[in-house]
N, C-alpha and C positions, 0 to 999 in steps of 0.2 A: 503576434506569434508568441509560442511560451515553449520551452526548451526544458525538460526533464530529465535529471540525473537519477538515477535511484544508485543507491548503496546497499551493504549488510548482506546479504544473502551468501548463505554458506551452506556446508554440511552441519549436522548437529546429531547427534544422539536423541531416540526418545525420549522425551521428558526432560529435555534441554530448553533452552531458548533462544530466540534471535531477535533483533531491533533491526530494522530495515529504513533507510533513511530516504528522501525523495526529497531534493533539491532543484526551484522552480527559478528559472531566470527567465526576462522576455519582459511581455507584460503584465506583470503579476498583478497590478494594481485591479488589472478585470477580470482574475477570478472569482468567483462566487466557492467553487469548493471543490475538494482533493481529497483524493481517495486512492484506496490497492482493491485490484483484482488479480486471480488468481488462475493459472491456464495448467494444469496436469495435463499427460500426455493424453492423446484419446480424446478427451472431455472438452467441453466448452467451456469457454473464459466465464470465473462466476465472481458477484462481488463478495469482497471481505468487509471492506468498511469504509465509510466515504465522514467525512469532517467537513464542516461550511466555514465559514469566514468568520461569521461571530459562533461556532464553538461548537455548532448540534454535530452528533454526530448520529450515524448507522450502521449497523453490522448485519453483516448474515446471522439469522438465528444460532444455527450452530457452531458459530465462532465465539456466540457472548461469555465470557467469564475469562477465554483463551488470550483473547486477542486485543491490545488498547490501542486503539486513534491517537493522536498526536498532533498539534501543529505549534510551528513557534512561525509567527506573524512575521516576526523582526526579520529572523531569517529566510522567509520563505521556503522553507523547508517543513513536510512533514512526513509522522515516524511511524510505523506500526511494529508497536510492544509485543511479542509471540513469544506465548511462556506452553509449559507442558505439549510441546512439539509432540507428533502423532506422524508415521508414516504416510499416512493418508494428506500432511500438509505438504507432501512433496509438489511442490507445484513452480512453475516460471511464476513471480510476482510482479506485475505491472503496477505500474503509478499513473494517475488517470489528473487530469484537470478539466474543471468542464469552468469557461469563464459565463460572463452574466450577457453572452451574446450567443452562447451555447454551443460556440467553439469548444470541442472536444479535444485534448490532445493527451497524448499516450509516450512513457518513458521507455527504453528499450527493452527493457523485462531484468531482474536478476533472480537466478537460479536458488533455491532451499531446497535442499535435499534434506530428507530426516531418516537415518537410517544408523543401527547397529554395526 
């Protein structure tokens, strides 16, 4: 089992930022990689950006430039960097693990609001 905290999520003004934090305890040692996806009201959950264990990472096209992956090993913990916040990134952010048995597991979501 693998047990997910996520942190950071707040309100922010456009054109702000937020670091978003996801803290993995359990069996970390059989993750393979960790990622955020993102669930706006209405819409379906879509991904942001996923990070592997040695380093690759992935983003939704239209997140690239916005958005930076993160992970510190030691801690088990990873981050995603959100600079020039946009209305449109109002969304629940989740933390995803997927280990190397393909066990999937999900953090309880934390809320970013981006609004004036």
């Amino acid at each position: 089992q693998v047990q997910l905290v996520e942190s950071g999520g707040g309100l922010v003004q456009p054109g702000g930022s937020l670091r978003l934090s996801c803290a993995a305890s359990g069996s970390v040692a059989s993750i393979y990689a960790m990622g955020w996806y993102r669930q706006a009201p209405g819409k379906q959950r879509e991904l942001v950006a996923t990070i592997t264990s040695g380093g690759s990472t992935n983003y939704a096209d239209s997140l690239k430039g916005r958005f930076t992956i993160s992970r510190d090993n030691a801690k088990n913990t990873v981050y995603l960097q959100m600079n020039s916040l946009k209305p449109e990134d109002t969304a629940v952010y989740y933390c995803n693990a997927l280990r190397t048995n393909f066990q999937r597991y999900w953090g309880q979501g934390t809320q970013v609001t981006v609004s004036s």
